[in-house]
N, C-alpha and C positions, 0 to 999 in steps of 0.2 A: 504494500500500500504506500505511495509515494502522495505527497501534499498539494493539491490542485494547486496551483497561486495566485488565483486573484480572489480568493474567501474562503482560503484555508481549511477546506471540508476535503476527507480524502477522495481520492479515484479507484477504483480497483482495476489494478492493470491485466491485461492477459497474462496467461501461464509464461509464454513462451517471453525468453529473452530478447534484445535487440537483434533484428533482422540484420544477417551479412550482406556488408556492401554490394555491393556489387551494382418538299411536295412532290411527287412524283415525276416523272417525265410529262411536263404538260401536250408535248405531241401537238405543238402549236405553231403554226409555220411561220406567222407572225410575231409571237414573243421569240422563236429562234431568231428571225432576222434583227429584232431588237435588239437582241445581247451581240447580235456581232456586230451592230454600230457601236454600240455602249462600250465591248472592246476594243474597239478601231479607236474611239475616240480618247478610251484610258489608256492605251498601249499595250494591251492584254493580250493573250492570245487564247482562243477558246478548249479549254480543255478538261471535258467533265467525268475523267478519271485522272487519277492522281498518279497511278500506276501508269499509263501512257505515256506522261510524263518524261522529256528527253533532254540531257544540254547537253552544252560542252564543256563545262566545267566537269563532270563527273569522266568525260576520256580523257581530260587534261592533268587532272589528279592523279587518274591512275597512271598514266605515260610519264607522269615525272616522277612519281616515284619507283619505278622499276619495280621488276619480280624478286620478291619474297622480304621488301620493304616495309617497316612498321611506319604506318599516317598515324600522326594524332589525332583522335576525334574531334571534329569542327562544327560546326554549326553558324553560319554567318546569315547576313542579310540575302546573299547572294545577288545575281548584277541580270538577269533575266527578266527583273519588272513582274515575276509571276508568281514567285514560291520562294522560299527560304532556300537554303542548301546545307544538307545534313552528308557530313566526310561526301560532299562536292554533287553530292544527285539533292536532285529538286526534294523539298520538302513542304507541304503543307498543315501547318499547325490545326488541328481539331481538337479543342480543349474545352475543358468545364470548370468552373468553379465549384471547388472544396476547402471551407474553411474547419481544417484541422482543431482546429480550439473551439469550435460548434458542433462536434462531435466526439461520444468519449472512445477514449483510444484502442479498446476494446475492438471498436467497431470501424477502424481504419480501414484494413485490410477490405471489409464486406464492401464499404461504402466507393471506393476504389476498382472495385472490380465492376461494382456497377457500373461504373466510367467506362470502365474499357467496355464491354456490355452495348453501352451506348454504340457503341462505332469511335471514343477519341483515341488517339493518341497521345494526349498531356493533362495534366493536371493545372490550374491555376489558384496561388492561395493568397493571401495579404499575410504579414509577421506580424501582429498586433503589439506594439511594443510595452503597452500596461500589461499585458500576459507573462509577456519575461522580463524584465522590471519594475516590479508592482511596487517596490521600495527602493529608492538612490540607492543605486550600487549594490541593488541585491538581484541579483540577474537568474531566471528560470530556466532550464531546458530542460526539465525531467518530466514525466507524465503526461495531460491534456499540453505541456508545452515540448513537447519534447519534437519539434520540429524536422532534427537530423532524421530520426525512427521515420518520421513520417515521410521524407523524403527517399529512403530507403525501402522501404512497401510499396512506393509509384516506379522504385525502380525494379525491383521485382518484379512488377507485373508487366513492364515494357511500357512505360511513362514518362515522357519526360517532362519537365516540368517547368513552367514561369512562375518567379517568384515577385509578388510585389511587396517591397521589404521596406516600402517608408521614406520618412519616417511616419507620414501621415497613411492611416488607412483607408478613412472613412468607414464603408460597409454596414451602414447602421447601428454601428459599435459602438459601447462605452468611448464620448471623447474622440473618436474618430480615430480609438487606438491611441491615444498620447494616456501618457502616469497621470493619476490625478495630480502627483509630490509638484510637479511641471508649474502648477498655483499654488502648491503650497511655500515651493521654494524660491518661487522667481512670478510674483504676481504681476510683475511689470512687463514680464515677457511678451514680447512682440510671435507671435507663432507663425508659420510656417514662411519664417522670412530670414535672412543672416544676421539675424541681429544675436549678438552672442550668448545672450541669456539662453538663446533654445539652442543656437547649431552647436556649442561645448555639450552640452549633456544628449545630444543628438550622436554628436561623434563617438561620445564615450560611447555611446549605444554600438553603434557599428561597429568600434572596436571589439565587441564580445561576439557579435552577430554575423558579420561575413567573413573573416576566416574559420568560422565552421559552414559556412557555403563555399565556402572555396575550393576544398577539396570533391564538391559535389555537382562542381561546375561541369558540363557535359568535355569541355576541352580535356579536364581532367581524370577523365573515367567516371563522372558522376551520370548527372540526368539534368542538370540545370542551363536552358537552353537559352533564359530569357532573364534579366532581372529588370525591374521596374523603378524608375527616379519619380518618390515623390506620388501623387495621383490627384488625376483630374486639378490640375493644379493652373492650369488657362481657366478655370472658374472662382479661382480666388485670387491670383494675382498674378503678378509679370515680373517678379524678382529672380532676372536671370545669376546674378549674384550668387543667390543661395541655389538654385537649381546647378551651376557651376559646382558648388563647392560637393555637393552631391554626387555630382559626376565624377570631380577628380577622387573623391575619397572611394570610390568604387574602383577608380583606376587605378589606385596605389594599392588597393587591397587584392585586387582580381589580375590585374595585370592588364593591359593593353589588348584586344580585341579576345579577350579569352572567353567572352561571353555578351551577347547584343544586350546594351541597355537599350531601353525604351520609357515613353511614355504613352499616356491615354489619357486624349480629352474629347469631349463631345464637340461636333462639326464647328461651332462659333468661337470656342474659345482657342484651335491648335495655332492660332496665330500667336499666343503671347507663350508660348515655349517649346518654339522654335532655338533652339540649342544645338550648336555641333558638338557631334558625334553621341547624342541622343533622338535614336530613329522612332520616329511618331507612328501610331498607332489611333483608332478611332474609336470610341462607342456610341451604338446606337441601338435601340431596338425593333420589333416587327413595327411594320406600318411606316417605315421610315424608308422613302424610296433608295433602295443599298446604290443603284446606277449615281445617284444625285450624290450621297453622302462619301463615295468612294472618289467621287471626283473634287468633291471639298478638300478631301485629307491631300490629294493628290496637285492642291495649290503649295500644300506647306513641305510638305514630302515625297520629294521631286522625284526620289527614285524608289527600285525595292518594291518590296511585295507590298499586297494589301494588307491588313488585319485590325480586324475588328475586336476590339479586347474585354468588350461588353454587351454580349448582344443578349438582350433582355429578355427570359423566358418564363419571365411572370413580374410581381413586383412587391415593395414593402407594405406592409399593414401596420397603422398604427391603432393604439388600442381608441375604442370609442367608434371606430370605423362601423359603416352600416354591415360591411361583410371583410370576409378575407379579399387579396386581390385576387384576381385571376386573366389571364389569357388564355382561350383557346388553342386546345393543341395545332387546328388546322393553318390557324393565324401566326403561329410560330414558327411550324414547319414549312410553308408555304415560304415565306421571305427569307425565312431558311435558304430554301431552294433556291432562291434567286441569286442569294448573295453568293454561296456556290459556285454557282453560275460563272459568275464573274472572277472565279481562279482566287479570290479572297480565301485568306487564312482567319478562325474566328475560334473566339472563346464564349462558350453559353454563359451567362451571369443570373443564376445561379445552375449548375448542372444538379448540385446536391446543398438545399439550403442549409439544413440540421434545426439549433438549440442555441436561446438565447439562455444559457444557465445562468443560474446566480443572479448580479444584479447589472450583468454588463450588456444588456441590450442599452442603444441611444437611441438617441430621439431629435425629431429635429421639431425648428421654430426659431425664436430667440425674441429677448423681450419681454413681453407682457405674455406668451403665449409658449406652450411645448409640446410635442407632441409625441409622447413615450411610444416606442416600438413593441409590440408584444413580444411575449416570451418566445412563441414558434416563428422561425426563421424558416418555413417550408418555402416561402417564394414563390408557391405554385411550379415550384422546380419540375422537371421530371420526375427522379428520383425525387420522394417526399420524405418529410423531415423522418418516416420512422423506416425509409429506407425501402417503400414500395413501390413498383418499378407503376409509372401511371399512363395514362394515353396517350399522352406526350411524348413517355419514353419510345413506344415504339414508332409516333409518328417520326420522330427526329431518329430516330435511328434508322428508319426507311431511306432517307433523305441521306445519312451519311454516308450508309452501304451503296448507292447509288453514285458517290462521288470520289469512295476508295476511303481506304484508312491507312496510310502509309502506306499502302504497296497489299495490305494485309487487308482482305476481304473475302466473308463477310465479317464480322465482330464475332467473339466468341456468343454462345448461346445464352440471351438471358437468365438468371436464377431466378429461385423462386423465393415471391417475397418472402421477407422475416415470420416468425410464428407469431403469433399474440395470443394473451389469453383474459377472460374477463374474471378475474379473481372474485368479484362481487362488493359488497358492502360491507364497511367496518366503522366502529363507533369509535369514535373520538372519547377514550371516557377518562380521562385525564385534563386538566386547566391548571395553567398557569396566569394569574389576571397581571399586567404588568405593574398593576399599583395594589398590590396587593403581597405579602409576603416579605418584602424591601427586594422584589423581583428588580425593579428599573434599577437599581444599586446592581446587582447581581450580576445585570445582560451588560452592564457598562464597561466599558476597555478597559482592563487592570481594575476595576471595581472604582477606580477614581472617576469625582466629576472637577469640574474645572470651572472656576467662578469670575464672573467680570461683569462690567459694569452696561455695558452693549451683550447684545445677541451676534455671537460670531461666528464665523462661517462653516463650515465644515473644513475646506483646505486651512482656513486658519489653524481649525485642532489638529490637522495631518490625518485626517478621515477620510476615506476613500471613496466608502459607498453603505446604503443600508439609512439608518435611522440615525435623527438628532433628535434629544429629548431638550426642551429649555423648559427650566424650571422656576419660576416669579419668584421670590425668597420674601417678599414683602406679601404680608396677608390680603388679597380683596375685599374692600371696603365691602357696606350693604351699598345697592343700589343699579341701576340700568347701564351696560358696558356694551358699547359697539366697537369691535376691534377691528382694524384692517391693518395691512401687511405689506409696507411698499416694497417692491422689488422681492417678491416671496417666488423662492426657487425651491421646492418644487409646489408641495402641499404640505397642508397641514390642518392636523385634529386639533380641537381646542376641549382645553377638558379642566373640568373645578373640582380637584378632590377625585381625580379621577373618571369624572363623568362625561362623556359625550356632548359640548354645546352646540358643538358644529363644524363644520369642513369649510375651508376658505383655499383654492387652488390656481397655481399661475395656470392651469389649462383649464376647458370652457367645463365639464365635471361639477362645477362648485363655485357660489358667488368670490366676490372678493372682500367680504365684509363676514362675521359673526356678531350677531344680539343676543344676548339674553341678561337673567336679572339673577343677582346672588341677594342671597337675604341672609348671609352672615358671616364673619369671617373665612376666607376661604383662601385653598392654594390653586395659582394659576399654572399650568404643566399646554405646554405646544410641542407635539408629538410631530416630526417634520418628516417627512418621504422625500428620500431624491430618487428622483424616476430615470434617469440615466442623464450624464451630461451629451448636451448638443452636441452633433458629429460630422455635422456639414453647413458651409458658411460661415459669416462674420462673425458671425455669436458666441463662437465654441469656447470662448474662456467665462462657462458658464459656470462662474461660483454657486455653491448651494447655501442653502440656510434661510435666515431671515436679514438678506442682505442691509434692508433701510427700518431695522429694528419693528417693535411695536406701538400702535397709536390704538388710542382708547376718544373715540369722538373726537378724532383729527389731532390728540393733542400726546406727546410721547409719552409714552408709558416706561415713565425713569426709572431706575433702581437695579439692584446685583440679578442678575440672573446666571444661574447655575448649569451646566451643558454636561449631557450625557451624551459620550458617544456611543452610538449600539451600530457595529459593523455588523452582528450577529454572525459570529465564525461559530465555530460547532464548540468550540471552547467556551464561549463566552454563554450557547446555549445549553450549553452543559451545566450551567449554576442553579438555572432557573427551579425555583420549588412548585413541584407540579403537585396536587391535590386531587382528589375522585370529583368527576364531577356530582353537581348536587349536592356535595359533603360540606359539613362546615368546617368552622379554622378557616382562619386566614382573613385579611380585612378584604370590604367590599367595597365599590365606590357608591357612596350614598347621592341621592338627589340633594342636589345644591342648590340647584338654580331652577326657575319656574319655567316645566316644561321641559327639564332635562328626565332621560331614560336613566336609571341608576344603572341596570343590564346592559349598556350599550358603554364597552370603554374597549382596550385595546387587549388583547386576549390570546394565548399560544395555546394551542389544543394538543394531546398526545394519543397518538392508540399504535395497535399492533396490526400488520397484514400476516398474516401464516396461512405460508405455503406447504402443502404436505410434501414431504419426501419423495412420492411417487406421483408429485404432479411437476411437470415443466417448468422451468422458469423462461419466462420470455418475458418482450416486450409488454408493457400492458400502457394503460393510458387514467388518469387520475383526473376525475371529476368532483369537483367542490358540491356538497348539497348544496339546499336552499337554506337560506341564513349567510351564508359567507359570502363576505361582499371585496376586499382587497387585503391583500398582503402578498405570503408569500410559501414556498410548501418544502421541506426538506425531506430523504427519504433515506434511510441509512447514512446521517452527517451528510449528505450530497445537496446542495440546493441546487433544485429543481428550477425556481423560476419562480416568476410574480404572477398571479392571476388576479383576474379583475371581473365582477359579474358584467359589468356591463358589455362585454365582449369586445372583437366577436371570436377571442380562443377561450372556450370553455373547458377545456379539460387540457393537462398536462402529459406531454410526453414523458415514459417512465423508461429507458433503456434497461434489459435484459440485464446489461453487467452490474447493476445498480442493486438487482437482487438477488437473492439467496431462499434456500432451501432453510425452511424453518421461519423464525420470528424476525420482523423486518419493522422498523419504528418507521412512523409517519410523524412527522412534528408540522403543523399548520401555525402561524401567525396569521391573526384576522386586524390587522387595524382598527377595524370595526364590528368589534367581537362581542358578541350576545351569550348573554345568560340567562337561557329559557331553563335552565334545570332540567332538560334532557341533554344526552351526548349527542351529537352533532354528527354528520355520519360524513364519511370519503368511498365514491366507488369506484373501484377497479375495473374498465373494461377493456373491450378490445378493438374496440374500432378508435376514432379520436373526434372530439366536439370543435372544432372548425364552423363558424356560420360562413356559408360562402354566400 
């Protein structure tokens, strides 16, 4: 069992050790004559098997280096206008998106061959850098980060791979993949610019990060064919500066043409990085004429193959959304096919979405306004997040075997989905109330709070992610209290003694004010959720907390407030004093305030799933009853993920390696946790609650 790292709950790894290195034919005579204008005019030359495929670079190769000569393995842009060149024969990249850290590592190997499956030949990932340095100078490779492993299973399976390694990721990530430490240590930091507050702990970064890609580089007997500077970075700015500095630090590490850097930006922005000796690449998705947009990239990047580094096969869901997103299979495949067509190289975005575990899904917005991303990262991928192959998969892979897979056609034979099983219904029959027992003491970092005179931020306390408790130290007078919360990141419960007065949230969820009346001495407790920081656009240095303090009828509400930080690691839920429910002991939160629920405060429920011996473990899928309205669900120390009733992901994906034969703890946090004096039920099934 090695230590996830960015919320410290274990992973259970597989048995085995680290792996040794090592649309149809439309039959249209008029879209035919189309595409060979649309070539004539890009410089293309039409050729819809890859295997046909001829130059003279690959008899030039072989004629200079004579019989029974060792070539280095190459991989370059190549000078044909058509295809890459892989040791000097044409190459066309057919790649999917797999983010390794969105899936536990257990399930590498399965979720990979599904790729190949597909019809690709490569993988594409991002390096998410708060994954392997989740604390200054404490750097991750082992487990869900264990990158190199992962690298070495795509080579196994005959993979090669594009790496985009930052330092920005985006991807709907936590932060867009930057440390949160990034604000806490350098608040002034200018991001994704050369300004030195970021590119020094930037470089440190790559100092740990690419020479263990180094040796993985495809020149050097690896699989790594591509690496990526930066991303979509003509949408946030034009600092060739810092994209330079990028490039050189890549060159001193990798060497001089030892591997094609690139970039990707969407059709409008590839004008502002334009960079020598970083070869541009495009994304776009279905619906987007590929003839129009292949001739945009082809102003900025004059020569060289096509490739398309995103082409969208479904898209993001944020939570509150009317449904999940979706694209049709036909509508993907279909401009699939075209794009094909036109001798382009393309990576699907996303081939296999996964799991936004723990608390590192982002969100975008900025402002007055956020828009957290759900816990399932399905994407409407193909391959879906629990790893079933969908109608997508086979349309797109109709389409690939149609246009060759490196030379290798058909694809090997799809598998067959994962197992699932519907374990059934279990009661919650354990509570922990968080003000109740000196639990909010207990679940707090080192059990210390930390006392000052403002409400301050989370990066201020060096807090990651998860929960801030701020606690009033001065009694609430009697009397009528309208609160509001300028610059409030994310949400926040407001509670007297405990009690539920009301939700006030920077997204649309919840006014921006709470009323109500206390009629006697009382303690004020603001219970704060950060919902992931911003991951795309100007906003992204999105402090959390109660940025512009509290005001009580417009006017500040002075005095010491006391801050808990609750990361909630499996350590820190390990304190909590849980109780039967129903049971007495232990205090409760009484009604305070006129119109407050006493039952209604913030709440962790416990129970057990057992599996017999002689039943399967497999995948299953975890449904909240009725009552449970937001928090967050952990399953053997593992967090799962935030659920939200208001959807539209109703149930939780539960991966297979997550459980075990025999007794298996469910721990539920409710933020808005109810005491109706029954246990509170979780059911196990086997399908997953998706609203599409």
């Amino acid at each position: 069992v090695s230590r996830c790292p960015w919320h410290g709950f274990p992973v259970f790894e597989p048995s085995p050790g680290r792996a040794a290195m090592t649309m149809g034919n439309k039959g249209n005579v008029l879209l035919v004559l189309a595409l060979l204008g649309v070539q004539l005019v890009l410089g293309l030359s039409l050729s819809p098997a890859l295997s046909d495929v001829s130059g003279a670079a690959a008899a030039a190769a072989a004629a200079a280096a004579g019989p029974g000569a060792t070539v280095r393995p190459s991989f370059t842009i190549g000078d044909d206008n058509a295809f890459f060149s892989r040791d000097g024969k044409p190459f066309r990249l057919l790649s999917g998106s797999f983010h390794y850290f969105r899936c536990h590592p257990a399930l590498w190997r399965d979720r990979l061959e599904r790729l190949k499956a597909l019809g690709l030949n490569a993988v594409q990932f991002y390096i998410p850098w708060n994954v392997h340095e989740p604390e200054m100078g404490q750097f991750e490779f082992t487990g869900v980060a264990d990158v190199e492993r992962f690298l070495d299973l795509a080579a196994e399976l005959g993979l090669v791979a594009v790496v985009r390694a930052g330092p920005y990721s985006c991807g709907e990530w936590e932060f867009g993949g930057f440390p949160y430490w990034l604000l806490t240590r350098y608040p002034d930091v200018q991001l994704r610019t050369h300004d030195p507050l970021f590119v020094t702990p930037v470089m440190r970064w790559f100092d740990q990060l690419l020479p263990r890609l180094r040796p993985r580089l495809y020149s050097n007997g690896g699989n790594v064919v591509m690496v990526q500077v930066e991303n979509e970075y003509g949408s946030y700015g034009a600092d060739h500066q810092y994209l330079g500095l990028l490039r050189d630090k890549y060159l001193s590490v990798f060497g001089e043409g030892a591997v094609v850097i690139h970039s990707t930006d969407g059709g409008p922005e590839l004008a502002n990085t334009v960079e020598p000796g970083i070869f541009q690449t495009i994304d776009f998705g279905p619906t987007s004429d590929p003839a129009s947009q292949l001739a945009t990239l082809r102003k900025t990047q004059k020569t060289g193959p096509f490739m398309n580094s995103e082409y969208y096969t479904g898209w993001l869901t944020h939570w509150r959304d009317e449904h999940m997103a979706h694209t049709t299979a036909a509508t993907v495949a279909g401009d699939l096919d075209l794009l094909l067509a036109l001798n382009a190289s393309v990576n699907l975005y996303m081939a296999y979405g996964g799991s936004n575990f723990g608390f590192l899904n982002g969100a975008n917005g900025g402002g007055g306004s956020i828009q957290p991303v759900v816990t399932s990262y399905d994407y409407d991928s193909p391959i879906s997040e629990w790893g079933d192959l969908t109608d997508k998969f086979f349309a797109l892979r109709k389409v690939f075997t149609k246009y060759g897979n490196a030379g290798t056609s058909p694809p090997p034979p799809p598998p067959a989905n994962p197992a699932k099983t519907a374990y059934g219904a279990i009661s919650l029959v354990e509570r922990a109330a968080l003000f109740a027992d000196d639990n909010a003491r207990r679940v707090t970092r080192d059990q210390r709070t930390v006392a000052a005179n403002s409400t301050l931020t989370m990066e201020a306390l060096a807090q990651n992610y998860g929960f801030l408790l701020y606690v009033f130290e001065t009694p609430l007078a009697v009397g009528q209290y309208n609160l509001t919360f300028p610059q409030l990141h994310d949400r926040v419960a407001v509670l007297v003694d405990g009690a539920q007065q009301g939700v006030a949230s920077r997204g649309e969820d919840a006014g921006a004010s709470v009323s109500f009346t206390v009629t006697g001495g009382r303690q004020l407790s603001l219970l704060l959720e950060n919902q992931g920081r911003i991951n795309y656009g100007h906003d992204m240095k999105d402090f959390k907390g109660l940025l512009g303090g509290v005001q009580n009828h417009a006017v500040p509400l002075n005095g010491t407030w006391r801050h808990h930080v609750m990361t909630m690691t499996a350590e820190e839920l390990a304190r909590l004093r849980f109780r039967p429910v129903g049971g007495q002991g232990g205090a409760r939160p009484a009604a305070t305030a006129a119109g407050a629920a006493a039952s209604v405060a913030p709440t962790f429920y416990r129970g057990v799933l057992e599996i017999p011996a002689d039943t399967p473990v497999t995948d299953t899928f975890l449904q909240l009853g009725d009552g449970f309205t937001k928090g967050f669900v952990v399953v053997n120390n593992f967090n799962l993920g935030r659920f939200w009733s208001l959807g539209p992901q109703l149930a939780l994906y539960v991966p297979a390696p997550l459980l075990r034969a025999g007794s298996n703890e469910v721990l539920v946090f409710d933020i808005h946790g109810r005491d109706s004096g029954a246990a509170p039920q979780v059911t196990f099934r086997d399908t997953p609650d998706l609203r599409r």
